[in-house]
C-alpha positions as CSV (number, residue, x, y, z in Angstrom):
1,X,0.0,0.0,0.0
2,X,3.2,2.7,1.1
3,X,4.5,1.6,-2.5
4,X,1.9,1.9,-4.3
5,X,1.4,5.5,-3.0
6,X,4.7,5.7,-3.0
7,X,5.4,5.6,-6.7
8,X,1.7,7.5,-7.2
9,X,3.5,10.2,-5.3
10,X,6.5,9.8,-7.6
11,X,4.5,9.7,-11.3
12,X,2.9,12.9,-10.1
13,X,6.1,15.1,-9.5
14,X,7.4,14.3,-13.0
15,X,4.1,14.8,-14.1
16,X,4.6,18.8,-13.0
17,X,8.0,18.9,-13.8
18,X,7.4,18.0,-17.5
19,X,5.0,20.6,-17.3
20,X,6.6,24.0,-18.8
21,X,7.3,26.4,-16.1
22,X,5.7,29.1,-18.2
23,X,2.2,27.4,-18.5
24,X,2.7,27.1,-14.7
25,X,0.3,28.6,-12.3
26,X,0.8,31.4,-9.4
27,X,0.3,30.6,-6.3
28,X,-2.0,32.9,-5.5
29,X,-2.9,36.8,-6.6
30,X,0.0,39.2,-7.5
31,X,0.0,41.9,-4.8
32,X,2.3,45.2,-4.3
33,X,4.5,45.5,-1.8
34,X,6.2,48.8,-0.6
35,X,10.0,47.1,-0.2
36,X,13.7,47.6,-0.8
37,X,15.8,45.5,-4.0
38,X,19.0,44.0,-3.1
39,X,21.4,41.6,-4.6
40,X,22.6,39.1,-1.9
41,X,25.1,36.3,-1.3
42,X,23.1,33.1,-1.6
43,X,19.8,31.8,-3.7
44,X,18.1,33.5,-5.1
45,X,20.3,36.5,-4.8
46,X,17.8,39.1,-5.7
47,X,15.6,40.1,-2.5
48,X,13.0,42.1,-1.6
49,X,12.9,43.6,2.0
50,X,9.0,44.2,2.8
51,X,9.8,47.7,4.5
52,X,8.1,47.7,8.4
53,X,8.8,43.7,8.3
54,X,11.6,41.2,8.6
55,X,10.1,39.4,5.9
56,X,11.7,38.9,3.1
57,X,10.9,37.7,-0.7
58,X,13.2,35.8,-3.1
59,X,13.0,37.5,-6.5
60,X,13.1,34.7,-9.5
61,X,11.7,35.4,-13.5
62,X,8.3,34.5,-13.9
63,X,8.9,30.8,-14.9
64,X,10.7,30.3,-11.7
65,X,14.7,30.4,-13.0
66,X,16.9,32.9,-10.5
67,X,19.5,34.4,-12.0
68,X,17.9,35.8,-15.2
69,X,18.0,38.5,-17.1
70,X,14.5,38.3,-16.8
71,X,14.3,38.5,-13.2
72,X,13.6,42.3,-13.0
73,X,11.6,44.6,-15.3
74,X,13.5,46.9,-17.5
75,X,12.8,50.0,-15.6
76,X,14.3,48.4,-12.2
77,X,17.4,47.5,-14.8
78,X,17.8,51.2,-15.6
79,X,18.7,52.0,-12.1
80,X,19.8,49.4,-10.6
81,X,21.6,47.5,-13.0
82,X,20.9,43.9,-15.0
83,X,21.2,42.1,-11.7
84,X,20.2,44.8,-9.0
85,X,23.8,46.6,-8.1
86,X,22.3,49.2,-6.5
87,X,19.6,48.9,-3.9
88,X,16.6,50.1,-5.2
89,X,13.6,51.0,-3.3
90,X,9.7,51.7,-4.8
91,X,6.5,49.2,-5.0
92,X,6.6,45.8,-6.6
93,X,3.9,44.2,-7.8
94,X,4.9,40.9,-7.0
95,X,3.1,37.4,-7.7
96,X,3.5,34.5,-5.6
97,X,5.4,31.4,-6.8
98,X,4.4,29.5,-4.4
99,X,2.4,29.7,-0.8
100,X,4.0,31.6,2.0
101,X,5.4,29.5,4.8
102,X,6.1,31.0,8.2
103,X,9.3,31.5,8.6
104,X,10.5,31.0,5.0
105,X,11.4,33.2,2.4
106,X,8.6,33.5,0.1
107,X,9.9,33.0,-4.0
108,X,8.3,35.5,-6.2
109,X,8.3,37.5,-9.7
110,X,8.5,40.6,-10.4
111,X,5.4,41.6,-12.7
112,X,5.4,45.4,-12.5
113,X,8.1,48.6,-10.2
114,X,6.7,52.0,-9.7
115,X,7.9,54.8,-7.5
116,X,11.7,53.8,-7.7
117,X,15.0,55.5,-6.0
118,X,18.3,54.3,-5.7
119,X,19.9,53.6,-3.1
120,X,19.0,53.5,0.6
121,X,16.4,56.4,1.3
């Protein structure tokens, strides 16, 4: 019986995987949040700081790669630079790659940044 969900368990995760990450559901709805853009050491290295929080969200492209190009929108690029350099602080509207977890960085992408500055305001 444990096998046989077992390899159930198994045929279904290669099931998504063969899936294309682009045809790929959000998690849930795309929200904004008012935060600060910084590249990190670790993965993903692209965070956002929800300012008034000590939560933080991993920034990955919309098919769920870190380390694209694709990662930030090309206005976020003009300032900051192709992989954040500069902190940059504005609103993100962010969608959900998958459900938040207490205590856990939450992975999202980038859909939309408005109100930007550089730097640490």
């Amino acid at each position: 019986m444990i096998a046989r969900c077992l390899a159930s368990c198994v045929m279904m995760g290669a099931l998504l995987a063969a899936i294309p990450a682009e045809a790929k559901p959000f998690s849930g709805a795309c929200y904004t949040v008012h935060g600060r853009l910084t590249q990190t050491n670790g993965t993903p290295s692209l965070r956002i700081w929800k300012i008034g929080t000590r939560h933080k969200l991993g920034v990955f492209d919309c098919t769920g790669k870190d380390e694209s190009a694709k990662a930030l929108p090309g206005n976020v690029k003009v300032i900051a630079g192709t992989f954040a350099q500069a902190q940059v602080t504005g609103d993100f509207l962010v969608c959900p790659l998958r459900t938040e977890r207490l205590g856990e960085m939450q992975p999202v992408c980038i859909r939309k940044a408005t109100h930007l500055v550089r730097g640490a305001p």
